[in-house]
C-alpha positions in Angstrom: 0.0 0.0 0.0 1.2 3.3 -1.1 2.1 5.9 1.9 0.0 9.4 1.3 2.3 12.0 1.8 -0.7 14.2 3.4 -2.6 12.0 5.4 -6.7 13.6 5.7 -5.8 14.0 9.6 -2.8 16.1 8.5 -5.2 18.4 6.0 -7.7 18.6 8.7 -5.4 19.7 11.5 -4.0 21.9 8.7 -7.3 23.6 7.9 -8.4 23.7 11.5 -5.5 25.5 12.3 -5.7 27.6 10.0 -8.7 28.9 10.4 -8.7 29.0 14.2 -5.3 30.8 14.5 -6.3 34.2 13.4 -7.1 35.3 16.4 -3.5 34.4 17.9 -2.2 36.0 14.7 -4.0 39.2 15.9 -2.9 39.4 19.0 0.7 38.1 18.0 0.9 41.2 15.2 -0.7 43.6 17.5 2.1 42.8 20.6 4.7 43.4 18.0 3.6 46.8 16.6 2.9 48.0 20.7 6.6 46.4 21.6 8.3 48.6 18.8 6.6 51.6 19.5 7.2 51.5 23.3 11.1 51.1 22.6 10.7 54.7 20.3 8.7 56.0 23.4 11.3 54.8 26.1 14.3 55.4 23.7 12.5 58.8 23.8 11.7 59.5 27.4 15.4 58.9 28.4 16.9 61.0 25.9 14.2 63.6 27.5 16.4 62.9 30.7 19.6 63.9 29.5 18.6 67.1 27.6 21.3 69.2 28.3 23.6 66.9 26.2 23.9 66.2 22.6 21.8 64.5 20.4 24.2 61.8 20.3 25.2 61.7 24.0 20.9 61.6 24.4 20.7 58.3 21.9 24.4 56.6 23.9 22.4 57.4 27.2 18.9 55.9 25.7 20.8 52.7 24.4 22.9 52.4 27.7 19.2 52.8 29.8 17.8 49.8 31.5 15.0 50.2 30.6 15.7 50.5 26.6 17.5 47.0 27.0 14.1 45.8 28.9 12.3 47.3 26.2 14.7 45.9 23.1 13.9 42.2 25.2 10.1 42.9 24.8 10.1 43.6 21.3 12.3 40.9 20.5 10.4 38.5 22.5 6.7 40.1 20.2 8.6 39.8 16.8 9.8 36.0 17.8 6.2 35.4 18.7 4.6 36.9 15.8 7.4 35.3 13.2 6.5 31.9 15.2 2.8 32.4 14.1 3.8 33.3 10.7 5.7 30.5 9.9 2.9 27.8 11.6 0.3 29.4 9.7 2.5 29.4 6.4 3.5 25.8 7.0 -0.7 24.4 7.4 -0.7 26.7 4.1 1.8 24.7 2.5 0.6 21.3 3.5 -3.1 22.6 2.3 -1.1 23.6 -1.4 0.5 19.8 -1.3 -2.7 17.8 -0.8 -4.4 19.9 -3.6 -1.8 19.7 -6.1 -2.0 15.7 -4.6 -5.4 16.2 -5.7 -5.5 17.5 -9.0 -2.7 15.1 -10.2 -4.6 12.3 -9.2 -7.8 13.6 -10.4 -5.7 13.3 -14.1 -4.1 10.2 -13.4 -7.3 8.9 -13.0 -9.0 10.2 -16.1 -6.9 8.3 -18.2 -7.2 5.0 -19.0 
């Protein structure tokens, strides 16, 4: 007996994931967008601090801030998330594309006699 190389249980956990993780997707996209626009805010309130210096001196200061590194760690842990989600969704795509071009061959194969 032949192996299938997408089994229906496969497909179906495909599909069903696929449909049911646009929520998490959401959320996922919508963590990253907040974490990179708090590091511009907290880049910005520390340079805020440090006014009397440079522009340059304001930016060493931001980057050497505590809290820009615990920001940097938050938006790095939101874009890891949100590429994580990407890539799951993008694999139950693939494995969806595979079992219809699965399909559609043997839909010909099986015209012919």
């Amino acid at each position: 007996m032949k192996k299938a190389m997408v089994t229906d249980r496969q497909l179906m956990q495909a599909v069903d994931f696929d449909g049911c993780s646009s929520g998490e997707f959401r959320a996922c996209m919508q963590r990253a967008l907040i974490a990179q626009g708090n590091l511009k805010r907290v880049k910005a309130q520390v340079m805020k601090t440090f006014g009397d210096l440079p522009v340059t001196a304001q930016e060493r200061e931001a980057y050497a801030s505590e809290a820009y590194a615990a920001a940097m760690e938050e938006e790095a842990k939101a874009a890891a998330a949100l590429e994580e989600i990407k890539a799951a969704r993008a694999h139950a795509r693939l494995t969806i594309d595979i079992w219809r071009t699965l399909e559609a061959s043997h839909r010909v194969v099986s015209t012919y006699p």
